[in-house]
C-alpha positions as CSV (number, residue, x, y, z in Angstrom):
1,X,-38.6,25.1,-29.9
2,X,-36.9,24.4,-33.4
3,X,-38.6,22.2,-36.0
4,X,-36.4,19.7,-37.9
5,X,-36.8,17.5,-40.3
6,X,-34.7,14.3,-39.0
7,X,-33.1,14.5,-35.3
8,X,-30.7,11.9,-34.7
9,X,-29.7,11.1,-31.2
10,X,-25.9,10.0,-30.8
11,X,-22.9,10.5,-33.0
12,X,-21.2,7.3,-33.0
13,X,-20.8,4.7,-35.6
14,X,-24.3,4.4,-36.7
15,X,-25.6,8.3,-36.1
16,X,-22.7,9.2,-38.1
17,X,-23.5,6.8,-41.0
18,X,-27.1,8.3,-41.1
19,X,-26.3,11.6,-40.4
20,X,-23.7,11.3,-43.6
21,X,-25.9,9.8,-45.5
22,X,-28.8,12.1,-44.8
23,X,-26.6,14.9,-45.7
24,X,-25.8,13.1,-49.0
25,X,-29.4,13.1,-49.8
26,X,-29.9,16.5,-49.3
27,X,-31.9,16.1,-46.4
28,X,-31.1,18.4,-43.3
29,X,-30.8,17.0,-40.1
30,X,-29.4,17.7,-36.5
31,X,-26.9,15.3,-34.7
32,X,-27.8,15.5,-30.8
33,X,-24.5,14.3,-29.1
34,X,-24.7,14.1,-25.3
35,X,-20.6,14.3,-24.8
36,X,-17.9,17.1,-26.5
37,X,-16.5,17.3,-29.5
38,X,-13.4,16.5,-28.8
39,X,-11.9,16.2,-32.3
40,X,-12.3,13.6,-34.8
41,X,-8.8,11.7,-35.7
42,X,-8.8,8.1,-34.9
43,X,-7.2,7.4,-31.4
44,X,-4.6,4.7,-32.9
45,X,-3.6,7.8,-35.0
46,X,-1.8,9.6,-31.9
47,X,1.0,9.1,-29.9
48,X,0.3,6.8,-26.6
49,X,-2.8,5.6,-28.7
50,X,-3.2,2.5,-26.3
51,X,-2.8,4.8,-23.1
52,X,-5.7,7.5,-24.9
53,X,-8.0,4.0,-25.8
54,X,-7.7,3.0,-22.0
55,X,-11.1,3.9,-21.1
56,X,-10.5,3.9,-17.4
57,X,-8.7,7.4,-18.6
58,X,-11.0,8.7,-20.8
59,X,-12.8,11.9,-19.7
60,X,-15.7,11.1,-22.4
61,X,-16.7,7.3,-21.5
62,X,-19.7,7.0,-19.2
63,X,-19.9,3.0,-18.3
64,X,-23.5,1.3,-18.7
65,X,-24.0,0.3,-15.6
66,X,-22.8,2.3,-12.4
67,X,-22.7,-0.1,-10.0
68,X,-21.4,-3.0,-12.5
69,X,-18.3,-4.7,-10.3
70,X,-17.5,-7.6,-13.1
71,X,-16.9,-9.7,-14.3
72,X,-19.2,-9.3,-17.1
73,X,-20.0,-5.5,-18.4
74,X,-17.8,-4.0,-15.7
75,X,-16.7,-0.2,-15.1
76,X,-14.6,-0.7,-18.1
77,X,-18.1,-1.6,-20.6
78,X,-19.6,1.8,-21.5
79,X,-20.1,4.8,-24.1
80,X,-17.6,7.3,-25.6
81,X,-19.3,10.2,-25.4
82,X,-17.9,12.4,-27.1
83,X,-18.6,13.3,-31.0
84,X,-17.7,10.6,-33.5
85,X,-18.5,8.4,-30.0
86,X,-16.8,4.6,-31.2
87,X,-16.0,4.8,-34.3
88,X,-12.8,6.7,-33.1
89,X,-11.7,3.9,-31.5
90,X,-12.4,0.7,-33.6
91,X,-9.6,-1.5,-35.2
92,X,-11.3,-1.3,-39.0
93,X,-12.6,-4.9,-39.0
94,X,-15.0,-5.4,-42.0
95,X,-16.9,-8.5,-41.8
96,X,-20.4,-9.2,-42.8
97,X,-22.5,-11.1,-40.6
98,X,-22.4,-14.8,-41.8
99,X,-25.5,-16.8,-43.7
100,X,-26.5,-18.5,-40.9
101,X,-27.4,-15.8,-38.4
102,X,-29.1,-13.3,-41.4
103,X,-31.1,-16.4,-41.8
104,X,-33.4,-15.1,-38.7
105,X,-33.4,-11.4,-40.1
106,X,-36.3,-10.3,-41.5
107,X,-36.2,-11.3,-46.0
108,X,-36.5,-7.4,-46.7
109,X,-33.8,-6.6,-45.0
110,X,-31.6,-9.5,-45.7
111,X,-32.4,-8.8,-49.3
112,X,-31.1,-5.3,-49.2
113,X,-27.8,-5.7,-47.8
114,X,-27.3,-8.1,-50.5
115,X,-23.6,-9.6,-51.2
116,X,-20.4,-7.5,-49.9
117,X,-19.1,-8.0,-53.4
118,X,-22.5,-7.3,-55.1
119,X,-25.0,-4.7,-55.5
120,X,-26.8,-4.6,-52.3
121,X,-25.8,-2.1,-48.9
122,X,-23.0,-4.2,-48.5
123,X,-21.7,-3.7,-51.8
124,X,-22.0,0.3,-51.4
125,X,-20.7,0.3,-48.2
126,X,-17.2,-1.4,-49.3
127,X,-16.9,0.3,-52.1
128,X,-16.8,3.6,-50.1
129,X,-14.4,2.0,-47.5
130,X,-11.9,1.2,-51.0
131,X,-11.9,4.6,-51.8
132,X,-11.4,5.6,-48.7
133,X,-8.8,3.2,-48.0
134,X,-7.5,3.6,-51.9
135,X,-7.1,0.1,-51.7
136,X,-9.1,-3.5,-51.8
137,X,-9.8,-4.7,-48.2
138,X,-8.4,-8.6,-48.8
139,X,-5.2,-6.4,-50.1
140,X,-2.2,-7.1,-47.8
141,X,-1.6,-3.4,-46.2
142,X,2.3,-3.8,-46.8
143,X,4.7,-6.5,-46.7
144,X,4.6,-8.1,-43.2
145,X,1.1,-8.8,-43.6
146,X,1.6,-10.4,-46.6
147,X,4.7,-12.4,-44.9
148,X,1.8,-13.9,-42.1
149,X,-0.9,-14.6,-44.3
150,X,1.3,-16.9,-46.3
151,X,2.5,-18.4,-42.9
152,X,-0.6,-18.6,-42.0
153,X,-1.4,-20.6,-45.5
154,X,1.5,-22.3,-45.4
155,X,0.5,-24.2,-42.0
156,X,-2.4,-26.1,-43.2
157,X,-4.7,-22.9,-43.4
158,X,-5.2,-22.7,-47.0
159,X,-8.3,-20.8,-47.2
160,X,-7.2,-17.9,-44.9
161,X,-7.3,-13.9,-46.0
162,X,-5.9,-11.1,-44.6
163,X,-8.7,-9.9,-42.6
164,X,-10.3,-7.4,-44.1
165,X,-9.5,-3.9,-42.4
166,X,-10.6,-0.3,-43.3
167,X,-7.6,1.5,-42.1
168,X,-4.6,2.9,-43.6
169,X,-1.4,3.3,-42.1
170,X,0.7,6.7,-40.9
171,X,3.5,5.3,-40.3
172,X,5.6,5.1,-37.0
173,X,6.1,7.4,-34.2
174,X,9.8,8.2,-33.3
175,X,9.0,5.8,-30.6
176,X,8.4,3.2,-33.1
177,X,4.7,2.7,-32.3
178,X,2.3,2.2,-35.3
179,X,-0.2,4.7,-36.2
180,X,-2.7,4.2,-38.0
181,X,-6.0,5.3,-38.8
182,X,-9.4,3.5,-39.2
183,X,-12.8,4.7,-41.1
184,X,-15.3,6.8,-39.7
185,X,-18.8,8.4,-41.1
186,X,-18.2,11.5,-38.7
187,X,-15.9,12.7,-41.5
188,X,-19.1,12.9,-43.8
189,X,-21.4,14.6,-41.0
190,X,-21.6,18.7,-42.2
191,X,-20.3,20.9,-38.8
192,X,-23.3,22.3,-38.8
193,X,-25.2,19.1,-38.7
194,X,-23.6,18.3,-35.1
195,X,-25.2,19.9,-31.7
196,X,-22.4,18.6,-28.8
197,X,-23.1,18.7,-25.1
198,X,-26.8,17.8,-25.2
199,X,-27.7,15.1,-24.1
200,X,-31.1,13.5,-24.9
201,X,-33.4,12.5,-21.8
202,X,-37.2,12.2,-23.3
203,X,-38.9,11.8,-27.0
204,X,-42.1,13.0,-26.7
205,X,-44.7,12.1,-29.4
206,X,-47.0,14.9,-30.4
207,X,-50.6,14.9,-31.7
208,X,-49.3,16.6,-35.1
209,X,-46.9,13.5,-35.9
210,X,-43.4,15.2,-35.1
211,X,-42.0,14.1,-32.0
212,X,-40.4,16.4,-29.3
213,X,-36.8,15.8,-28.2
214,X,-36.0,17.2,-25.0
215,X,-32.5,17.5,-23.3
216,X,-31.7,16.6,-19.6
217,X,-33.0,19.0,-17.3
218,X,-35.8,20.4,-19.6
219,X,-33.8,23.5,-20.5
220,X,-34.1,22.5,-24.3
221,X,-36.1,21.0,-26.8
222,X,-36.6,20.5,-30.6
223,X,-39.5,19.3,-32.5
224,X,-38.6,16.9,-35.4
225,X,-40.5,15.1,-38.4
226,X,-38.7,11.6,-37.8
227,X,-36.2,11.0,-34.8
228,X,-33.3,8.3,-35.7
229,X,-32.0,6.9,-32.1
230,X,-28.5,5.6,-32.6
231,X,-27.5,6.4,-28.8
232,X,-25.9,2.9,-28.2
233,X,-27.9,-0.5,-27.0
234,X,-28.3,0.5,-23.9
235,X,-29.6,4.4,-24.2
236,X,-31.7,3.5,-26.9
237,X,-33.7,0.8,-24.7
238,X,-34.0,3.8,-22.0
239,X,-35.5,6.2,-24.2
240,X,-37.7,3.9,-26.0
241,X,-38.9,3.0,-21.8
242,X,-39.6,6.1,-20.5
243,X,-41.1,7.3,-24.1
244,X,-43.3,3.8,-23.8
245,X,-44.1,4.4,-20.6
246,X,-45.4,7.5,-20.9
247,X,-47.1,7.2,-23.9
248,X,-49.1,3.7,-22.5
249,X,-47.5,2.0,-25.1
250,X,-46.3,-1.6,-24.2
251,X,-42.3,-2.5,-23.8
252,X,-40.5,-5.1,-22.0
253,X,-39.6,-5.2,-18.5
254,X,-36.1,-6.7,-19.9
255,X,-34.1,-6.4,-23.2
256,X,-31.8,-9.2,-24.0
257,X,-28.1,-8.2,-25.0
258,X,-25.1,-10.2,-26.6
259,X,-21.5,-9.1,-27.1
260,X,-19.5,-11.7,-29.1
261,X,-17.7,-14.9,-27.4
262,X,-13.8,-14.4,-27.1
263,X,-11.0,-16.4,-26.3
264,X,-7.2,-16.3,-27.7
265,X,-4.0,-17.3,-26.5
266,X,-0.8,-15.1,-26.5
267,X,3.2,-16.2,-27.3
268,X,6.4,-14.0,-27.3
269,X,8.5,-15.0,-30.6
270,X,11.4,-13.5,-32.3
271,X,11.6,-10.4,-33.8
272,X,11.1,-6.8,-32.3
273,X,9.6,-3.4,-33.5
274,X,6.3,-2.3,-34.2
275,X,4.1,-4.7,-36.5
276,X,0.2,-4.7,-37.0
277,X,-0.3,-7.8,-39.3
278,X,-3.8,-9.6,-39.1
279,X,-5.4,-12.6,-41.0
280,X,-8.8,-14.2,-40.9
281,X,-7.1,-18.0,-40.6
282,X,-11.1,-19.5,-39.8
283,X,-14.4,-19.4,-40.9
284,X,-16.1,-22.5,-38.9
285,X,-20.3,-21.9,-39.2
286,X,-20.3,-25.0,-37.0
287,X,-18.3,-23.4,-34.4
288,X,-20.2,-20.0,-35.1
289,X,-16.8,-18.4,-35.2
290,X,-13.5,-16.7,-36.5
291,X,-10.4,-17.1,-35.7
292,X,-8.0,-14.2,-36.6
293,X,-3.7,-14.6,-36.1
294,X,-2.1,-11.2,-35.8
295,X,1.2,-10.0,-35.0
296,X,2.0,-7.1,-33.0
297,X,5.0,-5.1,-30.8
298,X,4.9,-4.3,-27.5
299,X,7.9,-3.6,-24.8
300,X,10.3,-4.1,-27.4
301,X,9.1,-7.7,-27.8
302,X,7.2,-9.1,-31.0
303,X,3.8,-11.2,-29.8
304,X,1.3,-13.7,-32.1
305,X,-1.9,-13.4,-31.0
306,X,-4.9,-15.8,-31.8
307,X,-7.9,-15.4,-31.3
308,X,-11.6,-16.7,-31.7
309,X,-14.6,-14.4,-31.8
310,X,-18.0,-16.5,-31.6
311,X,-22.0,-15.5,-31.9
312,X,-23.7,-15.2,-28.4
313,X,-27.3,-15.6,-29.0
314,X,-30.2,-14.0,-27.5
315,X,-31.3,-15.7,-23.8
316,X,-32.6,-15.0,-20.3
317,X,-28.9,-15.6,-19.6
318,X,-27.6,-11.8,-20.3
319,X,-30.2,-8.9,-20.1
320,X,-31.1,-5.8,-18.9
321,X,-33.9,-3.4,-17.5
322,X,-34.7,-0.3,-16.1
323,X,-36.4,0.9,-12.7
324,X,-39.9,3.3,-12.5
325,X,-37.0,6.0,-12.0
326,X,-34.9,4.8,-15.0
327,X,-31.9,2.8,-12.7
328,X,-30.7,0.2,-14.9
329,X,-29.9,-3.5,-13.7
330,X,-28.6,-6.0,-15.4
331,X,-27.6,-9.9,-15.5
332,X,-25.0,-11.1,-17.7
333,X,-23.0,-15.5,-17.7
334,X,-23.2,-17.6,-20.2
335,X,-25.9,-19.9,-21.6
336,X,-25.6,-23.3,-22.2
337,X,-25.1,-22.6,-26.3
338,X,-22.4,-20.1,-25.4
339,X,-20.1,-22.9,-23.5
340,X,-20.8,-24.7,-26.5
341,X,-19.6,-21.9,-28.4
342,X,-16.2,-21.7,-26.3
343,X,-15.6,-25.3,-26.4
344,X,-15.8,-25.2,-30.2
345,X,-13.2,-21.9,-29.9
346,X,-10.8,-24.2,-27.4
347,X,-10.0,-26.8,-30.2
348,X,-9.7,-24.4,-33.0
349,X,-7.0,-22.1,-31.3
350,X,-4.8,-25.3,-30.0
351,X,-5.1,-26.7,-33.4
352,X,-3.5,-23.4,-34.3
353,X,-0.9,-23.5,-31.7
354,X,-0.2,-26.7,-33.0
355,X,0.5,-25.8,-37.0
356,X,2.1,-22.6,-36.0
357,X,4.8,-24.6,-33.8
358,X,3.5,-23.1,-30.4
359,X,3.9,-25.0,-27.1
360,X,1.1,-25.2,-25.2
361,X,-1.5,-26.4,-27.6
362,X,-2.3,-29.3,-25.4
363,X,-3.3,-27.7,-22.2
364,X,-5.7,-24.5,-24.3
365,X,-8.4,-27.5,-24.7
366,X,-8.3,-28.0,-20.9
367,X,-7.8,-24.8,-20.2
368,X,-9.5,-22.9,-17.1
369,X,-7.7,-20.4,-16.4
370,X,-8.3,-17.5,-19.0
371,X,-6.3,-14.7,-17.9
372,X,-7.3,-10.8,-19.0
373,X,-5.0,-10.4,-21.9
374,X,-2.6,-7.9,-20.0
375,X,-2.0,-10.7,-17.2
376,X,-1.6,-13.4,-20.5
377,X,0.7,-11.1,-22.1
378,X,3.2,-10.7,-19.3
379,X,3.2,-14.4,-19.3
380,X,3.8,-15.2,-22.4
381,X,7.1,-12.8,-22.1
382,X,8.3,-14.7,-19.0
383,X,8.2,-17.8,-21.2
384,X,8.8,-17.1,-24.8
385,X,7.3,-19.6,-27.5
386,X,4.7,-21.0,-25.3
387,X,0.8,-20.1,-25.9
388,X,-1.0,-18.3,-22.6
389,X,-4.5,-18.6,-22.6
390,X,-6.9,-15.5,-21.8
391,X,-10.4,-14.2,-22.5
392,X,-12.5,-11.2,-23.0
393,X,-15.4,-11.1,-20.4
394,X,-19.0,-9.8,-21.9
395,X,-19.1,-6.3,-22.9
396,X,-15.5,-5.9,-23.2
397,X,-15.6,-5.7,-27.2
398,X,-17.8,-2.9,-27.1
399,X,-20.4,-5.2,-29.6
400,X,-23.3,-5.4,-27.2
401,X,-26.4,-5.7,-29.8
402,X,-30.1,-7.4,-30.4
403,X,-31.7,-5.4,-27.9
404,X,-34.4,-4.4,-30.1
405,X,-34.5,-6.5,-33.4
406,X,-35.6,-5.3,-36.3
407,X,-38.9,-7.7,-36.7
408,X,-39.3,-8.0,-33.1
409,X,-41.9,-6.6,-30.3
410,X,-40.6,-2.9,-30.4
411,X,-38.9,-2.1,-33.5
412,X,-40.9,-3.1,-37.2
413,X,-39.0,-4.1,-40.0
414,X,-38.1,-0.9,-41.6
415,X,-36.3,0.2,-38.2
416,X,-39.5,2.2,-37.1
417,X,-40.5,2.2,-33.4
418,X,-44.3,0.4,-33.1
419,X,-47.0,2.6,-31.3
420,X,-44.8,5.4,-30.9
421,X,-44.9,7.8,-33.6
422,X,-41.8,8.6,-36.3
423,X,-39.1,7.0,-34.3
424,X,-36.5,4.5,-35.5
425,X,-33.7,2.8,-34.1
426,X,-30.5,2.3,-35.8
427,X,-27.1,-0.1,-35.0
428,X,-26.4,-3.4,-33.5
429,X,-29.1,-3.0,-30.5
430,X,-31.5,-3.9,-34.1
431,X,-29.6,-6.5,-34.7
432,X,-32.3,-10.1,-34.7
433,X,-28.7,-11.8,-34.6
434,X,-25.0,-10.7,-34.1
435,X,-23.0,-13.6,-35.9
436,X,-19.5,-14.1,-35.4
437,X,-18.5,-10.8,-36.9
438,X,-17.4,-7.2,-35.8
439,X,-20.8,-5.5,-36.6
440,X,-19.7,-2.4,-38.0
441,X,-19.6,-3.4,-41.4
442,X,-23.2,-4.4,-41.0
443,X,-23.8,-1.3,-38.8
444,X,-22.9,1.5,-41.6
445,X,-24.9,-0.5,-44.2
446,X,-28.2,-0.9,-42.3
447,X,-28.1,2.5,-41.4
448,X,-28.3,3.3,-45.0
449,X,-31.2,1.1,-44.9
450,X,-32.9,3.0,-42.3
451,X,-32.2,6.4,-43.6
452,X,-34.0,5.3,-46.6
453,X,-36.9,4.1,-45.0
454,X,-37.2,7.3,-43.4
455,X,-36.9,9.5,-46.5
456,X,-39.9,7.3,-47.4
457,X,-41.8,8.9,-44.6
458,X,-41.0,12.1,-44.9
């Protein structure tokens, strides 16, 4: 059995970002990743990239649930598992999570992330994104952005930004589809940090203080002074379970779960070729949601598509739990507060059908039937100029969080597991609320936040 100082189970977004920043402080550490390494460029950076994101074709994505049938976290809602896990595959989005869902994190932690533009984790966290990017994030990434956002302004939306994205560009294929590439921590993560193809199926406390990860089947184990689970909302509650349970150490029979609240509408309009243009056009606290307008090619045809991502909040509505032999069930709808949430999102996006000159405006507020965005999109290009409604079911944005908040029953304040020894939990399943925005912003800072709270144990 080999001793470790730090094991961190998972190698997606937020087991990169503490793996990275582990490595930065000097600090060795092993990445336990239970898919391949299957590379590490960002998918929109190839060729067919919206064929390779499909995950119905993806070798390395293992859905949550196996017998989920819809329409909420489906066959389609799962991991990548592979190494680098998500954070190959995200659009770049960079949002912090708004003032009035931090207001229920715990003041320690709120206090560290501090202001994106200040000091705080925030703060660092963009600044590395800049340099990556070798631009500022509200900078236009060329000209066709900056044509939209002053549309976009020009309509009555004064206040909008280009939405801040941590990508940069590649260029276009000779097929004339964009490539692009967004930020991930893998590309801070030493080789040698990274064990693939081993995935993690118990934590085992031990009498001495370390804690002993073993692999599926038993064939391998390794002892480590502090053990980081970043393994996705779901895997972590698992572990955590069958650690709990065996232990005698009290966890829920259920763990709540959000995704975030989606509906858009699609129209074909003039123009052709390949154009990735995106700008934040709303910021409504009342409405606990965004509202991005983005441009973008498909089938030779040029489409604007708005959209409205909203906070679902924590209720017996959407949840999850596992059976004595580790079988997970689920339920997942909405709650009351989240048809709130999509009534609010109806009159913001025909408002902006309305100042953009799309038909259609009108019947989004009545709207009831929200088509899957594929199905909206072949609309739209039957009837070009008119907005088609459609919607994301739950667990299709890959945002599922607040499993275990930080604060809460399981997980402390620092990140630490209660009752169970050097174990923390990093990402959005320690999220005490998910807000309106894309959590990885949020996700790479707070696990700086954890990585230094661990550092203060060892």
């Amino acid at each position: 059995m080999k001793d470790i100082p730090v094991a961190v189970v998972g190698s997606g977004m937020s087991g990169s970002a503490v793996a990275a920043e582990l490595a930065r402080g000097g600090v060795p550490a092993v990445v336990l990743e239970a898919g391949p390494d299957s590379g590490r460029s960002h998918v929109a950076a190839k060729p067919d990239s919206a064929g390779l994101a499909d995950p119905g074709v993806d070798a390395d994505f293992e859905p949550f649930f196996a017998s989920a049938s819809g329409p909420h976290y489906d066959r389609r809602c799962g991991l990548r598992r592979r190494v680098g896990g998500r954070s190959l595959y995200w659009r770049g989005i960079c949002l912090p999570i708004e003032p009035y869902a931090l207001a229920d994190w715990p003041a320690a932690v709120r206090e560290r992330l501090g202001e994106p533009d200040g000091t705080g984790l925030y703060g660092q966290v963009g600044e590395e994104l800049e340099r990556w990017t070798g631009r500022a994030l509200l900078t236009p990434l060329d000209e066709r952005e900056s044509a939209l956002l002053d549309t976009v302004r020009g309509r009555g939306y004064g206040d909008a930004t280009v939405t801040p994205r941590a990508v940069r560009v590649l260029g276009d294929d000779p097929r004339g589809e964009s490539l692009w590439e967004a930020y991930s921590p893998v590309g801070g993560v030493p080789a040698a940090f990274v064990r693939d193809r081993w995935p993690v199926q118990d934590l085992v406390p031990a009498p001495d203080g370390t804690v002993e990860v073993r692999a599926t089947g038993g064939a391998e184990s390794i002892r480590a002074r502090a053990v980081v689970l970043c393994a996705g909302t779901v895997h972590n509650a698992r572990l955590l379970t069958r650690a709990g349970r065996r232990a005698g150490v009290a966890v829920p029979d259920t763990f709540a779960v959000v995704d975030h609240l989606v509906r858009g509408w699609v129209a074909a309009v003039p123009g052709d070729g390949p154009v990735d243009a995106s700008v934040l056009a709303v910021r409504d606290a009342g409405a606990r949601s965004n509202v991005m307008v983005e441009t973008t090619g498909t089938n030779g045809a040029r489409l604007l598509d708005v959209w409205a991502m909203g906070e679902q909040r924590p209720t017996s509505a959407s949840q999850f739990g596992f059976d004595e032999e580790g079988r997970a069930h689920y339920t997942a709808g909405h709650s009351a507060d989240d048809r709130e949430v999509l009534g609010h999102q109806r009159e913001l996006l025909r408002a902006l059908a309305d100042a953009l000159g799309v038909a259609g405006g009108a019947d989004l507020a009545a709207a009831e039937d929200w088509l899957d965005f594929d199905t909206a999109v072949a609309r739209a290009q039957r009837s070009p100029g008119r907005a088609v409604p459609y919607g994301c079911p739950l667990g299709s944005l890959d945002h599922e969080a607040c499993s275990l908040p930080l604060g809460g029953p399981v997980v402390e304040g620092t990140g630490r597991v209660r009752d169970l020894g050097p174990v923390y939990v990093a990402g959005p399943s320690v999220f005490p609320r998910a807000g309106a925005a894309n959590p990885s912003l949020t996700t790479l800072a707070l696990s700086r936040y954890v990585v230094e709270n661990v550092l203060r144990e060892l």
